[in-house]
C-alpha positions in Angstrom: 113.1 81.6 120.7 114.0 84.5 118.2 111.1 86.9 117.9 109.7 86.7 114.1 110.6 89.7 111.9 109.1 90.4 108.8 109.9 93.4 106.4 106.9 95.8 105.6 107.9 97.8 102.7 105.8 101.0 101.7 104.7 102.9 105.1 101.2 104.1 103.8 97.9 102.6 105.0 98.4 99.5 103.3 101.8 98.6 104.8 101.1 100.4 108.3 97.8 98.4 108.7 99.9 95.0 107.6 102.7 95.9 110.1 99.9 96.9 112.9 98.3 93.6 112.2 101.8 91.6 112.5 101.8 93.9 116.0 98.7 91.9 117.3 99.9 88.5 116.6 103.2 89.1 118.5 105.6 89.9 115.3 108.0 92.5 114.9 107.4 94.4 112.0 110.2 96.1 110.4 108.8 99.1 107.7 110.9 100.4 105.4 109.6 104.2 103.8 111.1 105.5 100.7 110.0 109.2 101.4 110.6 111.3 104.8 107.3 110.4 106.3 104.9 107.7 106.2 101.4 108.1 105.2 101.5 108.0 101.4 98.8 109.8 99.6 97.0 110.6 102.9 98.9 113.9 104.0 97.1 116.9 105.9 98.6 120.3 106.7 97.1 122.9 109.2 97.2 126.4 108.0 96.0 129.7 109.6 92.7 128.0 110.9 92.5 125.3 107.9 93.4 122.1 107.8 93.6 120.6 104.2 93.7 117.0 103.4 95.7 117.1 100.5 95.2 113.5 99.8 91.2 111.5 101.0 89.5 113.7 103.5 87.0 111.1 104.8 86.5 107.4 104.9 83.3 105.0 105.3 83.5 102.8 108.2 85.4 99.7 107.8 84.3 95.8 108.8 84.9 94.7 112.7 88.1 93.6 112.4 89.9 96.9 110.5 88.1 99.2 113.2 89.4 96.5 116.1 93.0 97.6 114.6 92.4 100.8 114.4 91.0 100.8 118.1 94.2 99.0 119.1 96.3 101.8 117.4 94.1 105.3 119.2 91.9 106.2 117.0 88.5 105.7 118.8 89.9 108.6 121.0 90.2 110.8 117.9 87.5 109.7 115.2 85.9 113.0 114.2 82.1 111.4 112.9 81.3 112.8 110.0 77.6 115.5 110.2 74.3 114.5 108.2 75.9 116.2 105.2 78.3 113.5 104.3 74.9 111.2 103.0 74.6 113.6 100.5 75.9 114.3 97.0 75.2 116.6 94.2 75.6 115.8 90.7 76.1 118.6 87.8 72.9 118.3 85.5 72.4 120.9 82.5 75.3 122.7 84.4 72.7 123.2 87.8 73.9 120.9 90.7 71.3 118.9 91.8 70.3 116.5 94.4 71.8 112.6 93.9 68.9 110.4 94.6 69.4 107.8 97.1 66.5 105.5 96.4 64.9 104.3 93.4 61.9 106.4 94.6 63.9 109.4 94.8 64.9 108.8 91.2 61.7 108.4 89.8 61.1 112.3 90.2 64.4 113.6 89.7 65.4 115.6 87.2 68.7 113.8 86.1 66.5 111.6 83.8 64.2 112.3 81.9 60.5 110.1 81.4 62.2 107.7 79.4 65.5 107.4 81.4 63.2 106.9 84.8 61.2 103.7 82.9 64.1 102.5 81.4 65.6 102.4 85.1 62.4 100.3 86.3 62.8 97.7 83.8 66.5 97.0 85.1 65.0 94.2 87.3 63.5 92.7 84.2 67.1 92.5 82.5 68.7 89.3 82.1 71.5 88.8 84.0 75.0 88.1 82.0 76.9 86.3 84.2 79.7 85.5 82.1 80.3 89.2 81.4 83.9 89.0 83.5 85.6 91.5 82.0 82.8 94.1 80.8 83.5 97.7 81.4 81.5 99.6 83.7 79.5 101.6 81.0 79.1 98.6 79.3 77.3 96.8 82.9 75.5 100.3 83.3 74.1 101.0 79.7 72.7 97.3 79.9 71.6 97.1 83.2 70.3 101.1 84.1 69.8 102.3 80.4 71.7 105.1 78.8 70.9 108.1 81.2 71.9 106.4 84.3 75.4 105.5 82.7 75.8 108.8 81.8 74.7 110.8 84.7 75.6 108.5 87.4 77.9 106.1 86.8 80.2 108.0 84.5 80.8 111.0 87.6 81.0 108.1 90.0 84.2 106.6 88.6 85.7 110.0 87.8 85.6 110.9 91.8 86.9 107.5 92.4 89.4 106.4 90.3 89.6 109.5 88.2 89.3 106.8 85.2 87.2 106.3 81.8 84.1 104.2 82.5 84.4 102.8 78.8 88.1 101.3 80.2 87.6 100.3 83.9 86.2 97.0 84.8 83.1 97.1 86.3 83.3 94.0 88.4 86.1 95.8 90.4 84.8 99.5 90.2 81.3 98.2 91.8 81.8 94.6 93.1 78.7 94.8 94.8 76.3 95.7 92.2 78.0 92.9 89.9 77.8 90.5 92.9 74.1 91.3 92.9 73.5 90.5 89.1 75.5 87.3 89.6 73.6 86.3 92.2 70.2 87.8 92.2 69.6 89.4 88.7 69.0 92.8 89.6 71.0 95.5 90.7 68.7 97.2 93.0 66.9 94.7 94.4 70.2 93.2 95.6 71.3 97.0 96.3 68.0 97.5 98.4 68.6 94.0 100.7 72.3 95.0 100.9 71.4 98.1 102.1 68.7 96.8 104.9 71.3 94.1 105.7 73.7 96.8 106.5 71.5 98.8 108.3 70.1 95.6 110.8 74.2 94.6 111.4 74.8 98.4 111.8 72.3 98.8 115.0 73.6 100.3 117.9 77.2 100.9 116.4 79.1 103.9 114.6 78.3 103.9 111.0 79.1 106.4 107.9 81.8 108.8 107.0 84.7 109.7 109.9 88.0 111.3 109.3 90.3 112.1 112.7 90.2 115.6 114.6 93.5 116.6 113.3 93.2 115.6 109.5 93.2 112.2 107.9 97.2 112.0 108.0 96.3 111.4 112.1 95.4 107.7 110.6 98.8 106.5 109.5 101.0 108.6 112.4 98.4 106.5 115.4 99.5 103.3 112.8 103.1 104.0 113.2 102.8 104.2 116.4 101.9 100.7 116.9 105.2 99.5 115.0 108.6 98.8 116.9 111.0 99.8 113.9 110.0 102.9 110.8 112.9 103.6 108.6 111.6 106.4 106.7 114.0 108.0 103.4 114.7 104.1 102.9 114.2 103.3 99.7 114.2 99.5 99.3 115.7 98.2 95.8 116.0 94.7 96.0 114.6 91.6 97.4 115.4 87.7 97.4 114.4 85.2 99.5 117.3 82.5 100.4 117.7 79.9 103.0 114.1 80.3 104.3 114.2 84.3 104.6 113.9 87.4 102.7 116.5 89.5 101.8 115.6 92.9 101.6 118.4 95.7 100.3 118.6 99.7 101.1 119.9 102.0 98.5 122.2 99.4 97.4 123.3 98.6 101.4 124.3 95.1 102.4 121.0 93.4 102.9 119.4 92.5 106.2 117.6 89.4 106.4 114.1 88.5 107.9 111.8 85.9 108.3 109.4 87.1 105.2 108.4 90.5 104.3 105.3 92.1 102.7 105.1 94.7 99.8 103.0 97.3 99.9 104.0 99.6 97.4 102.0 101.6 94.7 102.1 99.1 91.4 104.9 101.4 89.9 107.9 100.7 92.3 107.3 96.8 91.5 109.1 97.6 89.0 111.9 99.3 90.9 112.7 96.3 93.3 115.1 94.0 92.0 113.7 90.8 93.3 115.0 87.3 93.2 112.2 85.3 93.9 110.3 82.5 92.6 108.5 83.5 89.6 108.9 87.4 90.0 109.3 88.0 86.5 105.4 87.4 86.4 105.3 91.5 88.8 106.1 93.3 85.7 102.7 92.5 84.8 101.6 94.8 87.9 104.2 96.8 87.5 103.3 98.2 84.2 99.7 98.8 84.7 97.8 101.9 83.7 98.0 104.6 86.3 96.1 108.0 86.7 97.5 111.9 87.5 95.4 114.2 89.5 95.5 117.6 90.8 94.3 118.4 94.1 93.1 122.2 94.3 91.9 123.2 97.9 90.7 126.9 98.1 89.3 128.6 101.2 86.4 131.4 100.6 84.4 133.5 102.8 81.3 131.6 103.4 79.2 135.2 102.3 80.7 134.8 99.0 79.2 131.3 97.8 75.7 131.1 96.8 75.4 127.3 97.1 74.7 125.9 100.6 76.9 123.0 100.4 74.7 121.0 102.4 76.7 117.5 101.0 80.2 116.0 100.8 80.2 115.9 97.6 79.9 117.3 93.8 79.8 114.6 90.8 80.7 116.2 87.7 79.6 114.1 84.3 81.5 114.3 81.2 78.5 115.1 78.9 78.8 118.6 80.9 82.2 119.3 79.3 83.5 120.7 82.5 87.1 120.4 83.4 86.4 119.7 86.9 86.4 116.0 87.8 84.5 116.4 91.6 84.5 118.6 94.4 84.4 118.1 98.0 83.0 120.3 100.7 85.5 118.9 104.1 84.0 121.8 106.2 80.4 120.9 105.6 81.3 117.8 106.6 83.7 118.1 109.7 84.4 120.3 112.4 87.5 122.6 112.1 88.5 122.3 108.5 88.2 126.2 108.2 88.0 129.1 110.1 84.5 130.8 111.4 82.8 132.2 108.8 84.9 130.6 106.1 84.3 127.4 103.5 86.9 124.6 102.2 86.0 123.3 99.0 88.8 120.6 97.2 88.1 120.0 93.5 90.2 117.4 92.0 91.1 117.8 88.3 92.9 115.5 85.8 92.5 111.7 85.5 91.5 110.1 82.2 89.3 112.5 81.5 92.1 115.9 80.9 95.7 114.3 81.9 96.7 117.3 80.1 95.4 119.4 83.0 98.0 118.1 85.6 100.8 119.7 84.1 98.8 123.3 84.0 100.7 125.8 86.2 99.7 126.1 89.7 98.1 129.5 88.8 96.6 128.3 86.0 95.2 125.2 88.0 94.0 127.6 90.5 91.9 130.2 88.0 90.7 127.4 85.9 89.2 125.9 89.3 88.0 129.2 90.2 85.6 129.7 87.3 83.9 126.4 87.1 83.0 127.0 90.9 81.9 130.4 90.0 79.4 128.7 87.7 78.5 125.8 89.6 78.5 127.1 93.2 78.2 130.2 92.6 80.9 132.2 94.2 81.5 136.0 93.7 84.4 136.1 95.6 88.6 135.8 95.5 89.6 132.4 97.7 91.7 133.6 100.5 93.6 130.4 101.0 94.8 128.1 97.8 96.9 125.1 97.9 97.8 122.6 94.9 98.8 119.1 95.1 99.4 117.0 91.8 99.2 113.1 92.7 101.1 111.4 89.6 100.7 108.1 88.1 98.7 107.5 92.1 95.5 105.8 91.0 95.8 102.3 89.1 93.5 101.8 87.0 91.2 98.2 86.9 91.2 98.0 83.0 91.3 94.8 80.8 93.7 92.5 81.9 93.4 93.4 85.2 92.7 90.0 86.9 95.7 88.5 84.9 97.8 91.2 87.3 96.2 90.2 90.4 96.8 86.3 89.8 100.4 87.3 89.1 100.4 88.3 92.6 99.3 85.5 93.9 101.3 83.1 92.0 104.7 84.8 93.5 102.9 85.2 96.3 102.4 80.9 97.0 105.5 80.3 95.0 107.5 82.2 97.4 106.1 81.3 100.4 107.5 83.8 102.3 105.9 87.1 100.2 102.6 89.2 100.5 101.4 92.0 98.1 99.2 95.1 99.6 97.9 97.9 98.2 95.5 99.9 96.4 96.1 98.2 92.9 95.4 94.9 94.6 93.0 95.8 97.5 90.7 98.5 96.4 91.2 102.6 96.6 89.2 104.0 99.4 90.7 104.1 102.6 88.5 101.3 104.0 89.7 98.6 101.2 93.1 99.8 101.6 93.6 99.4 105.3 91.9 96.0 105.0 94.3 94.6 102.1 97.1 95.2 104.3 94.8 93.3 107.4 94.6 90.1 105.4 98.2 90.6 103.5 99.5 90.1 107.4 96.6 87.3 107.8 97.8 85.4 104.5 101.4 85.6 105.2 100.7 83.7 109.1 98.6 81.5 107.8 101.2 80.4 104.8 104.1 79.9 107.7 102.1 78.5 110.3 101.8 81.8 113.0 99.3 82.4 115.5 96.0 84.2 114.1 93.5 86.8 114.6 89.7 86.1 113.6 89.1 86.5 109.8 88.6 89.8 108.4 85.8 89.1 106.6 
């Protein structure tokens, strides 16, 4: 019999888990890579004793069968676990960063709310639940549910280190499934949040949880991926697709085409729009393909550890709007993970941009850099020059879950059972941290076997 082949196009996590995943059940996965390496977004670069993750530095430990795939591809043998540090966050408050509570204990004497904003937050549990509220915006769902303060001091940072987007504008039911899921189901937020959370904890027992990244930088993820697939063409941009006489066409740079037995697209929403397909319904992808997406700068800057005040004893520092800052977050890699900078030294990553200041992205490098510079002066305190700077601008790289945003996703999945022989992956579909990336492209693989009859792995959850 002809071994299977199916086409994976887009070699970042997304398309490197799918192809892994078509690895496991026996198929030959074919992944084609528009740019000169695979990895996307997640890129690192070692540098005179500093190794900068350009793109996520960390990820949150995915469900049983993502880290089973991950085993399979090497990376148990070089998971770096993140240290206590990475449970912690600060948040900007009256321009002072100060402690994120964890618990609703913690926020009852924190200073982020005030008397009011603290009993406002206990009567959340009282709330009625609205549970045909589908498309409500997540400062809508946290005004009503948390009260004013909360909205503004937690949930507002939250999605600008996430999706870099405007709470008034992104969905809430895909920025926090969870906490939605909890008012569906239970009527309050944190009581569902506090059983999800001892849930966790009692499946959790006795195996690896939290924050890892790899010992060489995150990029270490998608090069042990790659290594698990048979065939990577990378600077092989694909530009059209049609499926014909029970397989999928798939054309190179205006090539001939080379045929396969179905092929699965995970590509940022954006080069949808690039592909000429010829399939069943494809017209409906334009909906994906056009929407909203968000620019950030990456600023990673290296200091001597003597010259920052703050003990950067977290991963991580929110940044409200209501501070008027320009700075979206900050992480702190090297309080996190072992060599990220030299001895004596700190790496701190603020990311700048998003819906917040798009304007900001197209700031010169220089200018990037001293803008950067003085809002860490003021917020971390630190009284010296950075001895190592590097820039990266990610452009139209985060889609953004605004109104509309299931009609796009049921697109997908008409072309995708139309078609038969199709699967979309990716972060506009799947999620944006790491761990909803990789498993979108587990169950894109899943889906498409299950659609032509192939062997199967247990579910993914």
């Amino acid at each position: 019999m002809t071994p299977r082949r199916v086409a994976v196009i887009g070699g970042g996590l997304a398309g490197l888990a799918a192809a892994a995943t078509l690895h496991r059940l026996g198929i030959e996965a074919c992944v084609f890579e528009r740019e000169a390496e695979v990895g996307g977004v997640v890129q690192s670069e070692r540098r005179d004793g500093w190794l900068i993750d350009s793109g996520p530095c960390m990820a949150a430990e995915p469900n049983a069968a993502v880290r089973a795939m991950l085993d399979a591809a090497g990376l148990a043998e070089c998971t770096l676990r993140a240290g206590p540090g990475a449970n912690h966050r600060y948040v900007v408050h009256d321009g002072v960063p100060v402690p994120l509570p964890q618990t609703t204990a913690e926020f009852t004497v924190s200073p982020l709310l005030s008397l009011a904003g603290r009993l406002r937050l206990l009567k959340e549990r009282f709330i009625p639940a609205q549970r045909d509220a589908t498309d409500e915006s997540v400062d809508s769902f946290a005004r009503r549910r948390f009260g004013d303060e909360v909205a503004d001091r937690m949930f507002d940072p939250l999605v600008a280190s996430t999706c870099a987007g405007d709470p008034r504008q992104i969905l809430a039911r895909y920025a926090f499934p969870q906490l939605v899921g909890h008012e569906q189901h239970g009527g309050s937020g944190l009581q569902g949040n506090l059983r999800a959370r001892m849930e966790a904890r009692r499946q959790a027992k006795g195996k690896p949880t939290g924050a890892w990244s790899c010992v060489q930088g995150m990029h270490e993820l998608p090069l042990r991926l790659a290594g698990r697939v048979a065939t990577i063409r990378t600077s092989a941009p694909v530009d059209a697709a049609s499926a014909r006489d029970g397989k999928v066409h798939v054309g190179v740079g205006g090539r001939t085409s080379e045929a396969f037995d179905a092929a699965i697209f995970a590509v940022p929403a954006p080069a949808l729009g690039r592909i000429a397909f010829d399939l069943p319904e494809a017209d409906r992808l334009m909906q994906v393909a056009t929407m909203p997406q968000a620019s950030i700068a990456a600023v990673s800057l290296g200091f001597r550890r003597e010259h920052i005040a703050h003990p950067l004893d977290a991963a991580r520092l929110l940044v409200p709007s209501v501070e008027r800052r320009s700075i979206l977050s900050v992480v702190f890699p090297s309080s996190v993970f072992a060599g990220r900078a030299p001895d004596d030294h700190v790496l701190v990553t603020a990311f700048v941009g998003g819906a917040r200041r798009p304007d900001l992205v197209d700031l010169p490098e220089a200018d990037l850099i001293a803008l950067v510079q003085l809002e860490l002066g003021s917020l971390l305190g630190v009284q010296g020059p950075a001895v190592m700077q590097r820039v990266t601008v990610w452009r139209d790289a985060l889609p953004q879950a605004v109104a509309g945003h299931g009609g796009r996703l049921a697109a997908a999945d008409v072309v995708e059972a139309t078609a038969g022989v199709v699967a979309f992956t990716g972060a506009w579909r799947d999620g944006l941290s790491v761990a909803e990336v990789l498993l979108g492209g587990v169950r894109a693989a899943e889906r498409l076997a299950v659609r032509q009859g192939w062997p199967s792995l247990p579910t993914s959850g």
